[in-house]
N, C-alpha and C positions, 0 to 999 in steps of 0.2 A: 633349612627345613629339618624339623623334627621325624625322625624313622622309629615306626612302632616296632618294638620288639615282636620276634617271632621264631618258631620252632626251626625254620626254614632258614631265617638268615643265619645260615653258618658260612664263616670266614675260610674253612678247610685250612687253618694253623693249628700247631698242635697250643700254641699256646696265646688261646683267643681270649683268656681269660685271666682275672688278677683280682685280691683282694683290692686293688685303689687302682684307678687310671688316675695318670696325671699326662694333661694335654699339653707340650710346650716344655723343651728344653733349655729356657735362657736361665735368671738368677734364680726367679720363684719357683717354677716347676722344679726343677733339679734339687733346691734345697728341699722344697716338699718331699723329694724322690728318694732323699737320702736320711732324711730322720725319719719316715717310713718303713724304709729297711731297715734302716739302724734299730727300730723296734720289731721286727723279724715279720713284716708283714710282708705280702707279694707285691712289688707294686711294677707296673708297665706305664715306664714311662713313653711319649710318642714325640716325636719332633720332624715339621714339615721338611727339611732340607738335612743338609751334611754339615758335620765340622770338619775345619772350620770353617766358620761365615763370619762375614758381617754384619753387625749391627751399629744403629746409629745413636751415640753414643761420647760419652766427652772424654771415657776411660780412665776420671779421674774418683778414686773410691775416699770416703773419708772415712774415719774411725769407726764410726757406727757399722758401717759395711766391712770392716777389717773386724770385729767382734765376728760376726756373721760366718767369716771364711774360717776363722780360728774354731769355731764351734763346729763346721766340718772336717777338722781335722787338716785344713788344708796348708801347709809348709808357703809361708809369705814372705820369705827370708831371700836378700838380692842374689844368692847362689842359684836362687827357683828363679830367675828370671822376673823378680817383683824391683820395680822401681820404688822405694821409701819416702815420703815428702813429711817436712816437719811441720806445716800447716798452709795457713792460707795468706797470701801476699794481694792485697786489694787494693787499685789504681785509680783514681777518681779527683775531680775535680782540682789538677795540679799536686795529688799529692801519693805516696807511696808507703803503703803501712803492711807491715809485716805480721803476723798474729801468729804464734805459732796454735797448735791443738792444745788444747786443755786437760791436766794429768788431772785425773780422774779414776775412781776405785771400777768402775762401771766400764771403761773404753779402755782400748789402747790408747799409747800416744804420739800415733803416726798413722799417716793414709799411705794410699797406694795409688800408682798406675800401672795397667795394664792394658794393654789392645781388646777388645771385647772378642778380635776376631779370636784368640786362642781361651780368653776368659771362660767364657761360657763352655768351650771345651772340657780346660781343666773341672767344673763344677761337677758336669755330666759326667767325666771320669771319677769324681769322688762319688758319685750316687750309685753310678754300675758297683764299684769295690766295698760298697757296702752294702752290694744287693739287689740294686735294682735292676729291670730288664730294660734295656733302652734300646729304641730301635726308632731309625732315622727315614726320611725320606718317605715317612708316611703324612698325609696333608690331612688330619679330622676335619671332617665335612658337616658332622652333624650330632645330635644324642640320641642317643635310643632311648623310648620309654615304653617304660612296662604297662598295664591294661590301668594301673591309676593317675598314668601321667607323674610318675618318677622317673629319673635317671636312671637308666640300668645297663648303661655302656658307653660308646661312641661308633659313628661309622667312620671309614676312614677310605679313602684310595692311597692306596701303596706302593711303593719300588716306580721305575720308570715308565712302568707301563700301566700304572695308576689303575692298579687291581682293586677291585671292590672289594672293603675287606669290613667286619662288625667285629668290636672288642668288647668284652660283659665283664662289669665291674658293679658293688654293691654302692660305690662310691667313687666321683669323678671330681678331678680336680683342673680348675679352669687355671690355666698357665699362658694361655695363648695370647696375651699383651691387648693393645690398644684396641684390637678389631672385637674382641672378645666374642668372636662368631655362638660359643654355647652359648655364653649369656643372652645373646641378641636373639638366638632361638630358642629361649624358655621367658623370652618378654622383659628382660633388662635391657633398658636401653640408658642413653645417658645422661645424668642431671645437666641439664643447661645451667639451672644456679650455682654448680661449682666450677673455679676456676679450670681454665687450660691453657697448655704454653707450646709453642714451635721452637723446635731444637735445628739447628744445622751444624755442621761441622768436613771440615776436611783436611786430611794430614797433608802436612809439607815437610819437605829434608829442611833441616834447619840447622844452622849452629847451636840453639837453644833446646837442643831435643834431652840435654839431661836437667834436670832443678830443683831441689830441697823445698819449694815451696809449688802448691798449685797456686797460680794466676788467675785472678777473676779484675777485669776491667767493667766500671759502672758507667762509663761514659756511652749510650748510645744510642746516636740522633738520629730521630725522624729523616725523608727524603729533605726535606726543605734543610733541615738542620735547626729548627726552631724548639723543638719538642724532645725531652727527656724520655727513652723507652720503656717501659717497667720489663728490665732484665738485666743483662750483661753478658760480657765475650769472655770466652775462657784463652787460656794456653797454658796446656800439660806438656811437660817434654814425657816422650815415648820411651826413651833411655836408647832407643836402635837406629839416631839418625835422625829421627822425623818429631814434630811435634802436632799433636790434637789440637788444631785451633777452630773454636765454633761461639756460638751464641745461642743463647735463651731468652724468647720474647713471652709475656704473658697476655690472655686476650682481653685484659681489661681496658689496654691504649684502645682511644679510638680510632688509634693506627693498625690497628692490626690484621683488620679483617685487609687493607688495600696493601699491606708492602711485601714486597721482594723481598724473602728473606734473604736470598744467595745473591742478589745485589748489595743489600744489606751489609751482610758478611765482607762485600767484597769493598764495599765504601771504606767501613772499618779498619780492614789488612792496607789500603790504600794510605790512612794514616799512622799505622804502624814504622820503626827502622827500618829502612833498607837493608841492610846489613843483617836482619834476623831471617831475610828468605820466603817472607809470606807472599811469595809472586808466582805466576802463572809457571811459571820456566818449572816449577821447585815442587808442582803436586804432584803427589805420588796416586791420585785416584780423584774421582769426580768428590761433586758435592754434595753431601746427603742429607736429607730432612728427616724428621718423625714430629708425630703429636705426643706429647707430655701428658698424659690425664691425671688430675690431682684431685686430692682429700677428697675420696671417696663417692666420685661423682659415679659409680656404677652403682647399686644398689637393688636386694640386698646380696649380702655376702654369701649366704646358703640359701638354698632350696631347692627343696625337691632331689636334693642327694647331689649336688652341685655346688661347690664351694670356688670362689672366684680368690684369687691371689695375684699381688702383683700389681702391674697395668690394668690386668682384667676387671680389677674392678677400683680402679683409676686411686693407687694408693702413690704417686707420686707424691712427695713433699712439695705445698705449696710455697715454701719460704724460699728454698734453694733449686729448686727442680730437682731434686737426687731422686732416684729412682731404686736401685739396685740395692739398696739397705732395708727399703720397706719392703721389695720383693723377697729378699732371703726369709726377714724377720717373718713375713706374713705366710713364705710357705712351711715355716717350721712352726709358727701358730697352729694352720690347719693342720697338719701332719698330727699336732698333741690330741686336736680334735678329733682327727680323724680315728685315730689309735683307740680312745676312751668310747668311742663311739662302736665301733668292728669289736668291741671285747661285749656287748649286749648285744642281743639277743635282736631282727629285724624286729618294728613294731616303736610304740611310742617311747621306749626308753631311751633306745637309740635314737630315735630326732631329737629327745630332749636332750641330748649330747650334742648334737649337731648344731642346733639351733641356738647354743655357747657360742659357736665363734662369731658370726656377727658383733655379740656383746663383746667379746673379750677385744675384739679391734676396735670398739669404741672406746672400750676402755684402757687402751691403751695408745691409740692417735685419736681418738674425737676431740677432745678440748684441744690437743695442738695442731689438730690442723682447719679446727671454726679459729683459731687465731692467724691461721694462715690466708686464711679466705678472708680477715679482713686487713691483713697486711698488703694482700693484693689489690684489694680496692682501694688502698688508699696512695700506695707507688703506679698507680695506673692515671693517678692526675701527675700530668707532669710537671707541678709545680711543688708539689709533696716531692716527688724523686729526685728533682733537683736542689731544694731545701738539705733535703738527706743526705746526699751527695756532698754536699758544700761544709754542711756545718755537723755531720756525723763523724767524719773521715779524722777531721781534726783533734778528737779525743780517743785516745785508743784507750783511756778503761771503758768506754761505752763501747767502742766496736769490740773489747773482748766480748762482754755482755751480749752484742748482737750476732757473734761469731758463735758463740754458745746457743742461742735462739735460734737462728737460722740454719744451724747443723746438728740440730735437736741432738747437743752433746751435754748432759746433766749429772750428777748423782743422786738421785731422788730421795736417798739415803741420806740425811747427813751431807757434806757438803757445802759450798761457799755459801755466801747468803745472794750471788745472783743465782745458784740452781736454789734456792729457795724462793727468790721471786719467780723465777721460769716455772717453776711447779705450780707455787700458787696460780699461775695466770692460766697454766693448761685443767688447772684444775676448777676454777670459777667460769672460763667458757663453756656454752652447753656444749658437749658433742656433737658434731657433726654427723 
């Protein structure tokens, strides 16, 4: 629910107030939190729980997400406790192909894994050191709006004893993931026509917990075993022991509304080696799910002084499921906005600054992720996935090609001539 601003609701903090709220300390909020201060604004960021936590998560970052971290300044070097991987190892239809990442003027050329349970820490500690206020174990409830129905804050219950508390900000930044509670209470709700995917995952001690490549297996059947999934299973080694082992289904099977993911999961480990540990004896923690929201099934991205980043407003990648690279990117987009916008004056100049970012994320993921949305439809027959499967695997200058597609890794500059067709093609898609 929506709470109207008032002279009355004071929080009795001395600092109730901030030139930007930003709701949600995972990849997006945090990096919005931190090129905000980095431009010497006030910004209060808010986060329902404590670090560390957990989130659910495959913990595997690829280049595009390693630009992201390096742009906050942040040391990814294996002395920091970063695991290195030199690309992607893909397992499919009898066969095992190696790819490494693509050296590139634009990316690094290496990904990373990390635990989310300390990742998202590290992030929020790079946003505090550059400024930001962060303060945890507050849950926002809701927006406050001023007498025209703008944003002009958040409420919030805070501390353990979930104190009613109001935060007043000129601008609010939505960070809070898939549930996107602001959005849903200023009337965003969620495109049905855009794709969505289920993630599970859960660590086991493994012997396989260190590996130069991340693992992505395409092989994964239906309960009957008749039917190709539109997804696949991962295994990241963690570098501590343990490895990330989970899976990503999208909702276009017409399997998908009925299965078991954590059966699922577990069919899958059941054909796995012996000998790698993916059994019962060997978990280090239950099984966790989340929903995936992709290509930009929240809409729109501003209004009314509310800018959505992130999950919030479902910037998942629909090609790979990656999450955490569109989130940083997308909360250092609004952050530009935000910035250009708080330098005018309240009034129409300043929405006409605001009312940029929507466009500036179309134009920058619209045409690649309406190409996303139809690569899902079309891996959602499973006669297509298992074609792809069969007779894709077998050519690896084509899986470079689709390795570059699918982890929207390009030079748009200049460049081979497949980041010349990947461009052309995001650029002939309408936007999404």
């Amino acid at each position: 629910m929506s709470t109207v601003e008032t002279p009355a609701a004071e929080s009795g903090l001395l600092d109730a107030a901030a030139d930007v709220i930003v709701v949600g300390a995972g990849p997006g909020g945090s990096a919005a939190a931190y090129h905000l201060a980095q431009a010497g604004l006030d910004v209060l960021l808010l986060e329902k729980t404590e670090f560390p936590r957990e989130k659910v998560c495959g913990d595997g970052l690829t280049p595009r997400a390693v630009r992201s971290l390096i742009r906050m300044g942040i040391d990814t070097t294996p002395e920091n406790g970063w695991i290195r991987n030199k690309g992607l190892r893909v397992i499919g239809g009898g066969l095992r192909l190696e790819l490494p990442w693509p050296e590139l003027a634009s990316f690094p050329d290496y990904g990373l894994v990390r635990p989310r349970r300390d990742f998202d820490d590290i992030l929020a500690q790079a946003a505090v050191k550059a400024g930001a206020r962060l303060q945890t174990l507050t849950n926002v409830t809701g927006p406050v709006l001023d007498t025209a129905g703008r944003v002009a804050g958040v409420t919030a219950t805070v501390g353990p004893e979930k104190r009613p508390t109001t935060y007043r900000a000129p601008l609010v930044i939505s960070a809070d993931g898939v549930s996107g509670r602001l959005g849903l209470a200023l009337g965003l709700r969620r495109r049905e026509d855009r794709p969505m995917g289920v993630a599970v995952r859960r660590y086991y001690t493994s012997p396989r917990h260190e590996d130069d490549y991340l693992e992505s297996w395409l092989e994964l059947w239906d309960e009957e075993r008749q039917n190709l999934l539109p997804g696949y299973g991962w295994i990241f080694g963690v570098g501590d022991g343990r490895s990330n082992v989970g899976l990503g289904v999208l909702n276009t099977s017409k399997s998908f509304q009925d299965a078991n993911y954590r059966q699922l999961l577990t069919r899958w480990l059941d054909g796995l080696p012996g000998e790698w540990g993916y059994v019962e004896e060997n978990a280090t923690g239950p099984t966790r799910g989340a929903a995936l929201p992709m290509g930009f099934n929240r809409t729109p991205h501003y209004t009314r002084g509310l800018l959505l980043v992130g999950d919030s407003g479902g910037m998942v990648n629909p090609f790979n499921g990656e999450g955490i690279a569109y989130a940083m990117e997308s909360g250092e987009l609004a952050a530009e906005v935000a910035v250009q916008a708080l330098a005018r004056p309240a009034g129409p100049g300043r929405e006409r600054a605001l009312h940029a970012y929507p466009q500036v994320l179309k134009e920058t993921y619209g045409g690649y992720y309406r190409l996303g949305g139809v690569f899902v439809k079309m891996i959602g027959n499973p006669h297509v996935m298992k074609a792809a499967t069969r007779h894709g695997l077998p050519h690896p200058l084509l899986m470079k090609f689709v390795l570059k597609l699918l982890a929207n890794l390009t030079d748009p500059r200049g460049g081979d001539s497949m980041d010349r067709v990947i461009t052309a093609l995001t650029k002939l898609a309408p936007a999404a």
